[in-house]
BALOBA-1460 file (C-alpha; in Angstrom, 3 decimals):
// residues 175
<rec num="1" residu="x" x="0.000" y="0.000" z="0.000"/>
<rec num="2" residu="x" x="2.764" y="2.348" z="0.999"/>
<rec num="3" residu="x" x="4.824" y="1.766" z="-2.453"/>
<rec num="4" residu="x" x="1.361" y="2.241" z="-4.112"/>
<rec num="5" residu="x" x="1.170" y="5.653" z="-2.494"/>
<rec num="6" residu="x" x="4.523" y="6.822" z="-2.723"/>
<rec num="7" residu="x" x="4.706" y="5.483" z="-6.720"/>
<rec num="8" residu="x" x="1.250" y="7.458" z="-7.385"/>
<rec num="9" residu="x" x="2.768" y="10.560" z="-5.702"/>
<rec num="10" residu="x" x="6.276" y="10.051" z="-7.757"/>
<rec num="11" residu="x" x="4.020" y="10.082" z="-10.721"/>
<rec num="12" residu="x" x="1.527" y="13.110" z="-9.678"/>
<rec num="13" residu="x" x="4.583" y="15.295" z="-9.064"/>
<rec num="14" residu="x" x="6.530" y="14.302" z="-12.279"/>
<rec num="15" residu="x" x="3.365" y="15.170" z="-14.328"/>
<rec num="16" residu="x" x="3.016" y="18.243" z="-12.424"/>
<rec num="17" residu="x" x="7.178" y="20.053" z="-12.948"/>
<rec num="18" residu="x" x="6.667" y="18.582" z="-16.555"/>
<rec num="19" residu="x" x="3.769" y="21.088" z="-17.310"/>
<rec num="20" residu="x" x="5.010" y="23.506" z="-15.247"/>
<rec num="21" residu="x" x="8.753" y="23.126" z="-17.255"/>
<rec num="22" residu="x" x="6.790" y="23.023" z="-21.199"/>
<rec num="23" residu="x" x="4.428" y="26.047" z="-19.701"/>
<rec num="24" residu="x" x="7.891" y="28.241" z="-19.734"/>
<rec num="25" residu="x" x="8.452" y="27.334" z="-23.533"/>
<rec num="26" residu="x" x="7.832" y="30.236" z="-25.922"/>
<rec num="27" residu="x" x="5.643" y="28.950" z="-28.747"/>
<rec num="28" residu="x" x="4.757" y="30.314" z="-31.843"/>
<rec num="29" residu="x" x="3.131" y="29.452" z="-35.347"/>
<rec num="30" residu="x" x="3.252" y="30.862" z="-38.999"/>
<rec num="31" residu="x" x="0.945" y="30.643" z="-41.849"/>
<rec num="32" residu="x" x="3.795" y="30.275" z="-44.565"/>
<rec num="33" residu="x" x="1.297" y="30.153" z="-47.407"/>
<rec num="34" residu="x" x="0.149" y="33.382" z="-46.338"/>
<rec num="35" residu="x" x="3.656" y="34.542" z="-45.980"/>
<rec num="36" residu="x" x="4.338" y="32.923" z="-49.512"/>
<rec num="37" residu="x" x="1.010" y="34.356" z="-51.482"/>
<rec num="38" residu="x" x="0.897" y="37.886" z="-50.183"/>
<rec num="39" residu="x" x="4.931" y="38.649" z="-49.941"/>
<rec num="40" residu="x" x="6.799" y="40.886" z="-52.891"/>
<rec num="41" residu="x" x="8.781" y="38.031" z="-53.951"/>
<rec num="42" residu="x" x="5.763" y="35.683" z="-53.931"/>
<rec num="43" residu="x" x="3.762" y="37.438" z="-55.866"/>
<rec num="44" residu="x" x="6.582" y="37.602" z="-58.568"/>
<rec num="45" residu="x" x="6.412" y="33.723" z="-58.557"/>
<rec num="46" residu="x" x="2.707" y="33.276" z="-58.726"/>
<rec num="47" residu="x" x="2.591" y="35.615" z="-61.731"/>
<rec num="48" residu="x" x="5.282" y="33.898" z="-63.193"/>
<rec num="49" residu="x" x="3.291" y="30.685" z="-62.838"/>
<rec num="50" residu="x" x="0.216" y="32.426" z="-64.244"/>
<rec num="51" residu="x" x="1.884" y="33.487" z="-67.187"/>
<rec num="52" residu="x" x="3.413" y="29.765" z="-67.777"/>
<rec num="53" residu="x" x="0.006" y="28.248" z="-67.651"/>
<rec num="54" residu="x" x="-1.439" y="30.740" z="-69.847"/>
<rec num="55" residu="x" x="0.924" y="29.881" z="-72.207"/>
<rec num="56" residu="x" x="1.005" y="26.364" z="-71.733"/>
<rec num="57" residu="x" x="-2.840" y="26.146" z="-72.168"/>
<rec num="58" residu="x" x="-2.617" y="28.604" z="-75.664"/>
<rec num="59" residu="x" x="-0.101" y="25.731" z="-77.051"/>
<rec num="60" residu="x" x="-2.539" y="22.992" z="-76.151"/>
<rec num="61" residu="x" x="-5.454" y="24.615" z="-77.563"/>
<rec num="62" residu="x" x="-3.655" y="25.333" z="-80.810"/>
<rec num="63" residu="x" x="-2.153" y="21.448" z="-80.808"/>
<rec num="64" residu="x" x="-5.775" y="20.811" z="-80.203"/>
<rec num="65" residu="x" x="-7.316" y="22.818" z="-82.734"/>
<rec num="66" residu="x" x="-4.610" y="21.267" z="-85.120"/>
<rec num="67" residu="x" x="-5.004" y="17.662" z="-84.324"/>
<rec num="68" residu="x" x="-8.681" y="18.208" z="-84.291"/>
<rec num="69" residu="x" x="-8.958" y="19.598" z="-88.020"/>
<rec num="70" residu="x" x="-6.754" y="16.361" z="-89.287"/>
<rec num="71" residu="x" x="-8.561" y="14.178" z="-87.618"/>
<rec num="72" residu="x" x="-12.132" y="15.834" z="-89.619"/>
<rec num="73" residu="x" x="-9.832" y="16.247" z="-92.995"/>
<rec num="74" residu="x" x="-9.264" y="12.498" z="-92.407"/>
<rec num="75" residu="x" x="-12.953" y="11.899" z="-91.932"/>
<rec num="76" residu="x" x="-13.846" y="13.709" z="-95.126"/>
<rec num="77" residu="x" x="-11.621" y="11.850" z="-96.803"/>
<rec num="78" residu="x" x="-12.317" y="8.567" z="-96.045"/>
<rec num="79" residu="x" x="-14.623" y="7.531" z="-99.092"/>
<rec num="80" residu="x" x="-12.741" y="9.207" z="-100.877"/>
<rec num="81" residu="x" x="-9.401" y="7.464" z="-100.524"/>
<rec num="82" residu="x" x="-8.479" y="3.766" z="-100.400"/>
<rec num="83" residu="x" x="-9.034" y="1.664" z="-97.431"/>
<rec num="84" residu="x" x="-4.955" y="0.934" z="-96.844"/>
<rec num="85" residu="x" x="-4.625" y="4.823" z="-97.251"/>
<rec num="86" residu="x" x="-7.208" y="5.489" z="-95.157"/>
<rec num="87" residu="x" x="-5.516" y="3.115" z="-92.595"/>
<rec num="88" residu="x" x="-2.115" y="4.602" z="-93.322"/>
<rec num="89" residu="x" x="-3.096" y="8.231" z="-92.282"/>
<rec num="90" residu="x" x="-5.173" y="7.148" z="-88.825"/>
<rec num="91" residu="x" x="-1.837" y="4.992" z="-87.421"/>
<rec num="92" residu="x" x="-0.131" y="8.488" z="-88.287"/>
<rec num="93" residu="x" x="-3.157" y="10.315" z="-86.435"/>
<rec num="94" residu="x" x="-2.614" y="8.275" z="-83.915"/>
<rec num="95" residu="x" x="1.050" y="8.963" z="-83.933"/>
<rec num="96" residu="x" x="0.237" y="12.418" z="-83.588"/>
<rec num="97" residu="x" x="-2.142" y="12.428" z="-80.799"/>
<rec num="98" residu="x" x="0.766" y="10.175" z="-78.845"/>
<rec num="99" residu="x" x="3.751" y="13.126" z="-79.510"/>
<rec num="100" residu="x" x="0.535" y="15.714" z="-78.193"/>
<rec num="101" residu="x" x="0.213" y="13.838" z="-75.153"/>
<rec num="102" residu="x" x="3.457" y="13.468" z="-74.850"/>
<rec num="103" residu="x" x="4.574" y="17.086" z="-75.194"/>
<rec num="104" residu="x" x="1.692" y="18.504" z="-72.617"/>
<rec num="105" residu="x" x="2.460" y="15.967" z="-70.031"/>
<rec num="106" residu="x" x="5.748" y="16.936" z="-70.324"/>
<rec num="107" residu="x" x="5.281" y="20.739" z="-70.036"/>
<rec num="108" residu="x" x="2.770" y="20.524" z="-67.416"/>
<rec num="109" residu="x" x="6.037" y="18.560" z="-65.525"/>
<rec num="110" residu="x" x="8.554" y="21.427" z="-66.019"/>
<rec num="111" residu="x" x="5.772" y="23.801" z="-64.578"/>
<rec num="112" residu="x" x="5.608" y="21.261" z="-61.439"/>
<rec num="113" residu="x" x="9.378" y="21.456" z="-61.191"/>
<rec num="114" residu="x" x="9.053" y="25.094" z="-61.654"/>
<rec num="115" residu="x" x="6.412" y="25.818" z="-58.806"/>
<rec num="116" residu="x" x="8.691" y="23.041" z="-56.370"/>
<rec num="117" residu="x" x="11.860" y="24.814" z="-57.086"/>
<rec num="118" residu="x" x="10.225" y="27.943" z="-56.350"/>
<rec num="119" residu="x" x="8.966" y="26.719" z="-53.107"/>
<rec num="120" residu="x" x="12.217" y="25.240" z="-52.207"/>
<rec num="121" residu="x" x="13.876" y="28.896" z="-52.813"/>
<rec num="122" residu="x" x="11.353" y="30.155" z="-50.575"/>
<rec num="123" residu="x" x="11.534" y="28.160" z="-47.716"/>
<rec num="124" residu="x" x="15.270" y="28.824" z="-48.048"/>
<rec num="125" residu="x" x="15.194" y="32.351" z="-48.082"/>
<rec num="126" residu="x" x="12.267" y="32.264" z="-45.140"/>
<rec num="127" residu="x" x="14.624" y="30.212" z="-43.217"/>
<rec num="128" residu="x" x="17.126" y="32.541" z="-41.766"/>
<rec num="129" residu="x" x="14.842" y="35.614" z="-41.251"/>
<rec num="130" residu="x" x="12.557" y="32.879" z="-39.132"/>
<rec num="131" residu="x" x="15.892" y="32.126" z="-37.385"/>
<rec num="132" residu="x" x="16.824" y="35.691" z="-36.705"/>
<rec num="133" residu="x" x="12.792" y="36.504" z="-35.673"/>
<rec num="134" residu="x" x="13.049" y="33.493" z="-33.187"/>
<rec num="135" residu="x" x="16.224" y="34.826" z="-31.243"/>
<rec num="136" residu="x" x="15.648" y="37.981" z="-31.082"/>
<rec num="137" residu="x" x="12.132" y="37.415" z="-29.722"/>
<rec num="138" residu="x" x="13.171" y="34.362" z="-27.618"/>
<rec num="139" residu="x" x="10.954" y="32.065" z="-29.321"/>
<rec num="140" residu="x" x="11.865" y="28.366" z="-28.580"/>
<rec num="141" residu="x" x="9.700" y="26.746" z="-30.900"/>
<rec num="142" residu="x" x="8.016" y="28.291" z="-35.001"/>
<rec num="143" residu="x" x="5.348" y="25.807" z="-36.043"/>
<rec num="144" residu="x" x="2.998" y="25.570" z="-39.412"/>
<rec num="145" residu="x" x="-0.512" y="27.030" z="-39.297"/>
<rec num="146" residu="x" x="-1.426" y="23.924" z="-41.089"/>
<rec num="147" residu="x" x="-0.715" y="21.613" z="-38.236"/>
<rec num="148" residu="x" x="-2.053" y="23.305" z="-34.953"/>
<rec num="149" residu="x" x="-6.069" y="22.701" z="-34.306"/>
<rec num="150" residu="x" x="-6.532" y="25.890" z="-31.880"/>
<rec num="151" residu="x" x="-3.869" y="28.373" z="-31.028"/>
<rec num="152" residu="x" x="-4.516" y="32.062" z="-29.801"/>
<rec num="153" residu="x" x="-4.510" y="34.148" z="-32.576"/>
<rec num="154" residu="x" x="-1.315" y="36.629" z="-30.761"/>
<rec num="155" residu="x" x="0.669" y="33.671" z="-31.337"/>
<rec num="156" residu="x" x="0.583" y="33.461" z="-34.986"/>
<rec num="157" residu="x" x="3.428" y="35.781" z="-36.552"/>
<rec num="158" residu="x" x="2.474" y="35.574" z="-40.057"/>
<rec num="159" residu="x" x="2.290" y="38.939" z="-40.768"/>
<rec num="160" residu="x" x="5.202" y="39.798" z="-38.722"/>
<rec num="161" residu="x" x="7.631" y="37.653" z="-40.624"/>
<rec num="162" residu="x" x="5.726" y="38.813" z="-43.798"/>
<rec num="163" residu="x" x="6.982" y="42.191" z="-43.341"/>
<rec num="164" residu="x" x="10.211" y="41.216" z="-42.485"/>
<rec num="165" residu="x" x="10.258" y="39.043" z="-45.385"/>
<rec num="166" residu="x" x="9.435" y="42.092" z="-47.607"/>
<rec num="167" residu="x" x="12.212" y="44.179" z="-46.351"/>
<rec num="168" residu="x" x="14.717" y="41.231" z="-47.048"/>
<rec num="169" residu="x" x="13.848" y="39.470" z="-49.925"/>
<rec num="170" residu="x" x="12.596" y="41.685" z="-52.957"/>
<rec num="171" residu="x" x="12.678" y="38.793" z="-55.726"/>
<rec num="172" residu="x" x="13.976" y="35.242" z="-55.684"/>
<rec num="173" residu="x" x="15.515" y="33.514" z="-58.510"/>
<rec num="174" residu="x" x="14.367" y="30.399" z="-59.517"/>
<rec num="175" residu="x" x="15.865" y="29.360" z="-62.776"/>
């Protein structure tokens, strides 16, 4: 009964100077997304991107529009030519509508890369000025927006880092 007691009361006042020890830590969470969408440099990116889809999705409608009007010339054409010919020109159709696939697969990739490495350059340029924030404001621990469920709102420092970010960083490279 005694070691019972004395075990429970180990435990009680372990529990207890381990929340009063985490209570101490300075916490603190960021929205990068925010950070990423509404910063100088971000913005730069994301209209970058824009303008890469729009012209990605101009070449696919004109590839489109092209493969589209051989395939009805084809169409037309087939009472008109023989059977083998007829043949002939749909394996090459086909053939065509392959190297279309092919090329906007492959485009829509590089834009992928594109929006990753521009990420990436992000996150390392957000990196030290997070760093710097954290000691000068004796913040122990940054964490994402994205994985806290409730958190008072004067510990997010979104918009605190966003400035900073703004003074430091006018454009990133990416390329």
């Amino acid at each position: 009964m005694k070691k019972k007691f004395f075990f429970t009361i180990f435990f009680i006042s372990f529990f207890l100077s381990t929340n009063i020890s985490n209570a101490q830590d300075n916490i603190a969470f960021i929205d990068l997304n925010i950070v990423f969408d509404n910063s100088n440099a971000g913005k730069k990116i994301n209209k970058q991107v824009t303008e890469k889809k729009k012209k990605n999705n101009k070449n696919f409608k004109e590839l489109k529009k092209k493969f589209d009007t051989d395939r009805d010339k084809l169409i037309a054409q087939k009472n008109v030519i023989s059977p083998e010919e007829f043949e002939k020109k749909i394996i090459e159709l086909e053939s065509n509508l392959k190297k279309y696939n092919t090329k906007i697969n492959k485009e829509n990739n590089e834009l992928n890369q594109y929006q990753l490495k521009a990420r990436k350059k992000f996150f390392d340029n957000i990196r030290p000025i997070l760093e710097d924030y954290a000691k000068k404001n004796s913040i122990d621990v940054i964490l994402k927006k994205e994985n806290i469920l409730i958190g008072k709102t004067t510990l997010d420092i979104s918009k605190d880092i966003l400035d900073l970010f703004n003074k430091k960083i006018k454009t990133i490279s990416v390329e």
